[in-house]
KEVOLUM-397514 format. One record per atom (N, C-alpha, C): residue in three letters; atom name; x, y, z. Coordinates in pm, 1 decimal, padded with zeros to 6 digits, m for minus. Layout:
KEVOLUM-397514
REC; ALA; CA; X; Y; Z $
...
This chain:
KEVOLUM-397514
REC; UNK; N; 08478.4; 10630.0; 10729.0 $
REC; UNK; CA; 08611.8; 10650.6; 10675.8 $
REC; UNK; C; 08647.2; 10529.3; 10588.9 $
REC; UNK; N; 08681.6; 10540.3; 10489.8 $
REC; UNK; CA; 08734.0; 10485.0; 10385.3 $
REC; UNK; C; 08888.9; 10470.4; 10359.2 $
REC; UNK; N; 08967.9; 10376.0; 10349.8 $
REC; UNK; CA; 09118.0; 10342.0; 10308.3 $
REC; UNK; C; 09113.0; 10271.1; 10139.4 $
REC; UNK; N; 09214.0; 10340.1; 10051.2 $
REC; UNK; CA; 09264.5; 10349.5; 09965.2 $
REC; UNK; C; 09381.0; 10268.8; 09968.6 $
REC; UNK; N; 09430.1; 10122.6; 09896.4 $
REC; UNK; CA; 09549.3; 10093.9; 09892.6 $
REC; UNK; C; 09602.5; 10120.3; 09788.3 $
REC; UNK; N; 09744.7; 10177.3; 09762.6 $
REC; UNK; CA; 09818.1; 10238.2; 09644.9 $
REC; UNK; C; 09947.7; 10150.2; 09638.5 $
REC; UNK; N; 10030.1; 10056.4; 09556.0 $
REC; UNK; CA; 10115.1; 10030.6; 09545.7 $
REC; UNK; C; 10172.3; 10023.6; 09433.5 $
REC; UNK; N; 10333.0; 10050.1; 09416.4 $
REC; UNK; CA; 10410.4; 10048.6; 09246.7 $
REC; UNK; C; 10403.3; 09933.9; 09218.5 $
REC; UNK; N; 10372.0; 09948.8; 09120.7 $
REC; UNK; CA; 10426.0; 09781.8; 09027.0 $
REC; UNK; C; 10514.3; 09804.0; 08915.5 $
REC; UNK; N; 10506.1; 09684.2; 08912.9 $
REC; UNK; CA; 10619.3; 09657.2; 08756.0 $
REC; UNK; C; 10599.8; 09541.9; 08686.7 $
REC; UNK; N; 10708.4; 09493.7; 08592.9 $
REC; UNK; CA; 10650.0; 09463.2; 08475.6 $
REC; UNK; C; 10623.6; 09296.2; 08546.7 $
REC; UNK; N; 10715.9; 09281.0; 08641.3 $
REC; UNK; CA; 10730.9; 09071.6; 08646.0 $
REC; UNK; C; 10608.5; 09099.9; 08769.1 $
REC; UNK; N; 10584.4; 09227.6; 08829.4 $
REC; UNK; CA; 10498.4; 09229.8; 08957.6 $
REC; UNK; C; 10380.8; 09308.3; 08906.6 $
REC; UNK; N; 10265.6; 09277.6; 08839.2 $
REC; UNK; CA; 10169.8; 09329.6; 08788.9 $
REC; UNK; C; 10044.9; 09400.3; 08872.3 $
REC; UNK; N; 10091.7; 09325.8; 08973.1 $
REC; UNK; CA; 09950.7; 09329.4; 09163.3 $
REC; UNK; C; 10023.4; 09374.1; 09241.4 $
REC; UNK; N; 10132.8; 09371.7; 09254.3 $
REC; UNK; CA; 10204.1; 09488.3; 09333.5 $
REC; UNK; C; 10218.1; 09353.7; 09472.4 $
REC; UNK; N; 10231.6; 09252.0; 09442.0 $
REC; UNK; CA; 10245.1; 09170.5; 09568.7 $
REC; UNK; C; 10454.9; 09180.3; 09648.3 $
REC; UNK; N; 10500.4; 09223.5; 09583.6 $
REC; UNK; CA; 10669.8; 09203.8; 09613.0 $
REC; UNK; C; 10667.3; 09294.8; 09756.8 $
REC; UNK; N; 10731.1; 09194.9; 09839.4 $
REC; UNK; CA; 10745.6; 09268.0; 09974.1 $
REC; UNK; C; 10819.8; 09403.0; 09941.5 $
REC; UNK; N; 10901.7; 09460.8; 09828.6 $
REC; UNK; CA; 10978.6; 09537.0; 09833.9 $
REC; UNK; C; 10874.4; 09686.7; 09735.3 $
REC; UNK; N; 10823.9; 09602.1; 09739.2 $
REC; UNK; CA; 10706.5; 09714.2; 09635.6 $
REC; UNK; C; 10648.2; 09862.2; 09708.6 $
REC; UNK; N; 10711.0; 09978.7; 09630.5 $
REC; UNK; CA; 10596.6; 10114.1; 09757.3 $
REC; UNK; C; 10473.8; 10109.6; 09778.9 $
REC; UNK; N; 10477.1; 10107.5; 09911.8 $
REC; UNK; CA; 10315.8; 10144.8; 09918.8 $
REC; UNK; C; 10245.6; 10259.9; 09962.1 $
REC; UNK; N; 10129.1; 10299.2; 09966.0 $
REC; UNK; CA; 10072.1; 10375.9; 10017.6 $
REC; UNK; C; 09937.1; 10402.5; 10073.4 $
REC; UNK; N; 09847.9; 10451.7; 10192.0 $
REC; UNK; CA; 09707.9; 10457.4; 10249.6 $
REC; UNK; C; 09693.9; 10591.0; 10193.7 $
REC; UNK; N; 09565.2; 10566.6; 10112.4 $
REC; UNK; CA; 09476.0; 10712.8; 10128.5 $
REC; UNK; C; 09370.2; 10695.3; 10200.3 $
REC; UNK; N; 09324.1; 10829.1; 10334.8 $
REC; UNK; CA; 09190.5; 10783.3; 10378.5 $
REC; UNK; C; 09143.2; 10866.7; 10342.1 $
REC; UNK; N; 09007.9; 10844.9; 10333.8 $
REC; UNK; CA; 08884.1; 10922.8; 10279.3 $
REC; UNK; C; 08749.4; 10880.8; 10353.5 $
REC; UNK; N; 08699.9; 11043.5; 10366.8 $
REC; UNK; CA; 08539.7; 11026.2; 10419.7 $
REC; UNK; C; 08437.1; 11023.3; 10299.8 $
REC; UNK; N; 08314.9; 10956.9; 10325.4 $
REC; UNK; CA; 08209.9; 10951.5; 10242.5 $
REC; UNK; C; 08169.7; 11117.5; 10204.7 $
REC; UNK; N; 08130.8; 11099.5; 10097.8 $
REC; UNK; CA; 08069.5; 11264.6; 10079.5 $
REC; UNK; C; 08203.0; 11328.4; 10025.1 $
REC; UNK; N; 08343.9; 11297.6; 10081.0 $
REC; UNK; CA; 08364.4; 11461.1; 10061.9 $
REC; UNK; C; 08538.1; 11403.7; 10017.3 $
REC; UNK; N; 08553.6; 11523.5; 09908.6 $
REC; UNK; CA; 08702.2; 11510.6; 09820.0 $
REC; UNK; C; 08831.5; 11508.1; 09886.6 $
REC; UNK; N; 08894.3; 11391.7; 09879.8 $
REC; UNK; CA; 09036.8; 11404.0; 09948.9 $
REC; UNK; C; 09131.7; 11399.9; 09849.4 $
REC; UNK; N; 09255.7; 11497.6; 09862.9 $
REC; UNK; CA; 09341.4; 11508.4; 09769.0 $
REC; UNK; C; 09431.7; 11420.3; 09817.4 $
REC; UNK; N; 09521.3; 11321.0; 09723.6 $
REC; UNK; CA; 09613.3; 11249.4; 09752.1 $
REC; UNK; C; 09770.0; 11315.4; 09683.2 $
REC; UNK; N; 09827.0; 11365.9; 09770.5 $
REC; UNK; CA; 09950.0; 11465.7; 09684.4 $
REC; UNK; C; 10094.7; 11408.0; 09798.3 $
REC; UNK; N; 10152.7; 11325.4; 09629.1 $
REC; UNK; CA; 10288.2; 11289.8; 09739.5 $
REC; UNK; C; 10421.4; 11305.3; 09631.3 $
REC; UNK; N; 10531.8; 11250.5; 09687.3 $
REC; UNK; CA; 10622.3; 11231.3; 09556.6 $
REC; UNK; C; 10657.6; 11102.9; 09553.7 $
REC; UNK; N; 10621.7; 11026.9; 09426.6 $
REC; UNK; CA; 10623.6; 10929.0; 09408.3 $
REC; UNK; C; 10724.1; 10871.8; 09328.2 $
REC; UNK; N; 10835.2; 10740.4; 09351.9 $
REC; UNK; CA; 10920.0; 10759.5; 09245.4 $
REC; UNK; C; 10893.9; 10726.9; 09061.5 $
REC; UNK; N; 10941.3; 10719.4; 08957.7 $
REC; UNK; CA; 10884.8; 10730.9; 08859.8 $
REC; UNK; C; 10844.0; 10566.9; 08846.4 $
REC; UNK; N; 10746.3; 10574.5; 08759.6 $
REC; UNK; CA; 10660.9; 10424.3; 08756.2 $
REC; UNK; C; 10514.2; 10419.1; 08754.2 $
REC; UNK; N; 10468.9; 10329.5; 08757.8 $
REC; UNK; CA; 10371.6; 10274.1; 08727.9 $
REC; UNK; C; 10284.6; 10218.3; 08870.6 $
REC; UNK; N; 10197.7; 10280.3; 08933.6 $
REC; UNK; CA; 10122.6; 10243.5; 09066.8 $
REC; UNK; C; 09966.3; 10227.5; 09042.1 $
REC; UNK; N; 09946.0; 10114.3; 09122.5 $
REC; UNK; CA; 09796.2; 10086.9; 09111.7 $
REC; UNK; C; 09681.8; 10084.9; 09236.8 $
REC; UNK; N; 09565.6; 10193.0; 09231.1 $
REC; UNK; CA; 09537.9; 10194.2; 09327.4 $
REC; UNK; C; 09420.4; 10047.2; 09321.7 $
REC; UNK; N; 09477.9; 09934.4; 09426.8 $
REC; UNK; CA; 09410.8; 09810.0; 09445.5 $
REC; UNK; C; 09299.8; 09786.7; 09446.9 $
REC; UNK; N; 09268.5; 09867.0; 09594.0 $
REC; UNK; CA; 09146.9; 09837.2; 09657.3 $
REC; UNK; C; 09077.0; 09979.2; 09745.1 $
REC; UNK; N; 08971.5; 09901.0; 09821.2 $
REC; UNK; CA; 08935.0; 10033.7; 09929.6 $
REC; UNK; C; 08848.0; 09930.3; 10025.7 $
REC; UNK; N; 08862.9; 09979.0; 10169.7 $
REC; UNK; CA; 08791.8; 09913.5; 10233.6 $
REC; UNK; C; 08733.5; 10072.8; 10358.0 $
REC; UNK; N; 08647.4; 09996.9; 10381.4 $
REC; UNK; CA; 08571.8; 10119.5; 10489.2 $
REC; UNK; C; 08643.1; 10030.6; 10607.0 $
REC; UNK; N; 08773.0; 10124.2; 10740.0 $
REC; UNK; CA; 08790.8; 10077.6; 10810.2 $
REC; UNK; C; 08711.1; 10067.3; 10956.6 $
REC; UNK; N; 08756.3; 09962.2; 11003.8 $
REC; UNK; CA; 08685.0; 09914.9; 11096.0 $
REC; UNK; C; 08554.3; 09827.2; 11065.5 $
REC; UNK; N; 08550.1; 09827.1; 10964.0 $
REC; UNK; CA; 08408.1; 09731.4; 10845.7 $
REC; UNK; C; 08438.2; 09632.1; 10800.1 $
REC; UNK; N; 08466.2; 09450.5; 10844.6 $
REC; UNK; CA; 08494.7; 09394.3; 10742.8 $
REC; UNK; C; 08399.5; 09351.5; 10640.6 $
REC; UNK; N; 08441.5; 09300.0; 10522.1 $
REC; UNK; CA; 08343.9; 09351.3; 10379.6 $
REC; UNK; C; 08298.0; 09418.2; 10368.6 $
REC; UNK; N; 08308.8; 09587.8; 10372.8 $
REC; UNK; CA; 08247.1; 09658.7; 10306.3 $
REC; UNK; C; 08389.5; 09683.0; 10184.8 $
REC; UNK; N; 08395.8; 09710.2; 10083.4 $
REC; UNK; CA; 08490.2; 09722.5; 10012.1 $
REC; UNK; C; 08474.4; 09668.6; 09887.9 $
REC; UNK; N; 08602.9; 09716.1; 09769.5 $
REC; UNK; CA; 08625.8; 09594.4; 09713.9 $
REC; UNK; C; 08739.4; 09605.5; 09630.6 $
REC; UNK; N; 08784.9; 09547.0; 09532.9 $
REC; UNK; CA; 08909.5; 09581.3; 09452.6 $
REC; UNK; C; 08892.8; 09643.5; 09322.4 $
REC; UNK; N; 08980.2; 09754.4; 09302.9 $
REC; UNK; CA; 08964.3; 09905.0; 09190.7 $
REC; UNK; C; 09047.8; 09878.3; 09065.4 $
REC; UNK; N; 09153.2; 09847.4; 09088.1 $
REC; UNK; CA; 09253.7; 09790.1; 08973.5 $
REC; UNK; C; 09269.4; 09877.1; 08884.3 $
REC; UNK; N; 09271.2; 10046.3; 08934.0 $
REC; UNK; CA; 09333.7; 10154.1; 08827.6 $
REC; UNK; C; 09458.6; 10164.1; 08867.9 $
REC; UNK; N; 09505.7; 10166.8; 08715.2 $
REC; UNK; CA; 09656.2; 10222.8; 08699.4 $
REC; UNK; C; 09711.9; 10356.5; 08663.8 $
REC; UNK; N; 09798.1; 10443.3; 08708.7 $
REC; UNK; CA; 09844.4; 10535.9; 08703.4 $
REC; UNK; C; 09957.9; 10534.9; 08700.7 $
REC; UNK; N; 10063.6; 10622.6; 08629.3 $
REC; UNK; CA; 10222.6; 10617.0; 08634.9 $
REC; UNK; C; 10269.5; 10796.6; 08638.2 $
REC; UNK; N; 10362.1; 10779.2; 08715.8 $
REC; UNK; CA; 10420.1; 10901.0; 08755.4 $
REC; UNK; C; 10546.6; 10882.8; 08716.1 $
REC; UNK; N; 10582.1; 11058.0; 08628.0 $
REC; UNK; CA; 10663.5; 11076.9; 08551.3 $
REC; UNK; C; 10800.8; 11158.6; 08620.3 $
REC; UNK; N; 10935.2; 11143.2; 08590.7 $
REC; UNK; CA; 11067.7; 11155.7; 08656.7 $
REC; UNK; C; 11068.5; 11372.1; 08625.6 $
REC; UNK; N; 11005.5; 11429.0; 08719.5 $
REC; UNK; CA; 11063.2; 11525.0; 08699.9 $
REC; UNK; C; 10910.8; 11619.3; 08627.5 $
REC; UNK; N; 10829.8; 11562.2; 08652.3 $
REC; UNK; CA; 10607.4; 11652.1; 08639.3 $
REC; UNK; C; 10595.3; 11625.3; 08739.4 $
REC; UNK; N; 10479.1; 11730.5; 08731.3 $
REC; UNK; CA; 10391.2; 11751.6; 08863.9 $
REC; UNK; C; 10278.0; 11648.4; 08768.9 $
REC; UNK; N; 10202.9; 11546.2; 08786.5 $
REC; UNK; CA; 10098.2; 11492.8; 08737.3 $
REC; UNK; C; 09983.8; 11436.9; 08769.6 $
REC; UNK; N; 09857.9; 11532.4; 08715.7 $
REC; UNK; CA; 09717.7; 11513.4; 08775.2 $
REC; UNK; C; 09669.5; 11392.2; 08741.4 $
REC; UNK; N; 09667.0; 11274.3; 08837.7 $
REC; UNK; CA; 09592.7; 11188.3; 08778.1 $
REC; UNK; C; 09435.6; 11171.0; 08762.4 $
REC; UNK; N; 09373.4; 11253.8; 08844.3 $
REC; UNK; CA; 09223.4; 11256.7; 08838.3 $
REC; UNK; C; 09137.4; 11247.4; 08927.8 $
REC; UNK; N; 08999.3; 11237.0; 08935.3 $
REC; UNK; CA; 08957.5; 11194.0; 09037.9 $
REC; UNK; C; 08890.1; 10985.1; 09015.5 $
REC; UNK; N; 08868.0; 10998.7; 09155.1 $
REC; UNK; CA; 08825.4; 10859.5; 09175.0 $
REC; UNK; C; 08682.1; 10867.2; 09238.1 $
REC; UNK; N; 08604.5; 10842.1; 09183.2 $
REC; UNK; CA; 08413.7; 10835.8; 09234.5 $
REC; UNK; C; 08396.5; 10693.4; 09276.5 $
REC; UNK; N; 08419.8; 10645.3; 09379.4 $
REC; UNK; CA; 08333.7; 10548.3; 09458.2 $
REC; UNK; C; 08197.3; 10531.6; 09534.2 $
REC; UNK; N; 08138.2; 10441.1; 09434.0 $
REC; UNK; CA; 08002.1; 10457.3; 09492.9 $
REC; UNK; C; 07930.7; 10330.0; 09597.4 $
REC; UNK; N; 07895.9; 10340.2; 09738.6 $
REC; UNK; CA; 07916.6; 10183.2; 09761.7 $
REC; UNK; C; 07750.1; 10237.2; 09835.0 $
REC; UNK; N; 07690.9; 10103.6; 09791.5 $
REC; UNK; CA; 07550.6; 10052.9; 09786.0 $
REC; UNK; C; 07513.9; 10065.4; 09968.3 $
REC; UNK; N; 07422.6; 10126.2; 09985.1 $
REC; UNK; CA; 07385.3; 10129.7; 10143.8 $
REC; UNK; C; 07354.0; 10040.4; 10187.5 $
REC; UNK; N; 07327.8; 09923.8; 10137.5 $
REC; UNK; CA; 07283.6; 09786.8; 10172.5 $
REC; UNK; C; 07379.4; 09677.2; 10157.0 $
REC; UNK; N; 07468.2; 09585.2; 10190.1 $
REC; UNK; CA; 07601.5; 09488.7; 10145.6 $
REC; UNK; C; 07468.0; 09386.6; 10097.2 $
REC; UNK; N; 07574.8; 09341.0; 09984.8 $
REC; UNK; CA; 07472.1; 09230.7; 09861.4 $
REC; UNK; C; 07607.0; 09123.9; 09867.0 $
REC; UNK; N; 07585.9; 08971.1; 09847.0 $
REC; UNK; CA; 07656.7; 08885.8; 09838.4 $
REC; UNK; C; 07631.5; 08808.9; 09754.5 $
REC; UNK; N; 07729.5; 08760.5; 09669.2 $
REC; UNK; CA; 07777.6; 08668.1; 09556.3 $
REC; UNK; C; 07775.7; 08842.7; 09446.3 $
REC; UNK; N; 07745.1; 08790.3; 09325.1 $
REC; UNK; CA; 07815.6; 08889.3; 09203.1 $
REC; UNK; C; 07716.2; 09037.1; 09237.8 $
């Protein structure tokens, strides 16, 4: 199982660090498509990172941005994560 971190940002908060910032978990299993369907308020959200829970370091940080519009339904896409069966360290 896999976790997805999703949080809004804005313009002075670019990483989404502001305690007041939305957040959100997507989990996901290996192999297989999870839909993430919520209502989000309008803005600009970035999904961070992903970590396999219960794994520390397996993971790493994604840094796509997406913005959701006041009043669409809007597909943002899919996300293909591919993580190496073996953990490798340094670059």
């Amino acid at each position: 199982m896999y976790e997805f971190d999703v949080v809004q940002i804005q313009p002075g908060d670019p990483t989404g660090e502001s305690a007041y910032a939305a957040r959100y978990h997507v989990e996901a299993m290996a192999g297989q498509e999870k839909p993430f369907l919520t209502r989000l308020r309008p803005g600009q959200y970035l999904i961070k990172n992903f970590h396999r829970t219960g794994m520390t370091g397996t993971g790493g940080d994604l840094n796509l941005v997406f913005e959701s519009q006041s009043g669409r339904v809007v597909y943002v896409g899919q996300v293909l994560v591919e993580v190496p069966p073996q953990l490798t360290q340094g670059k």
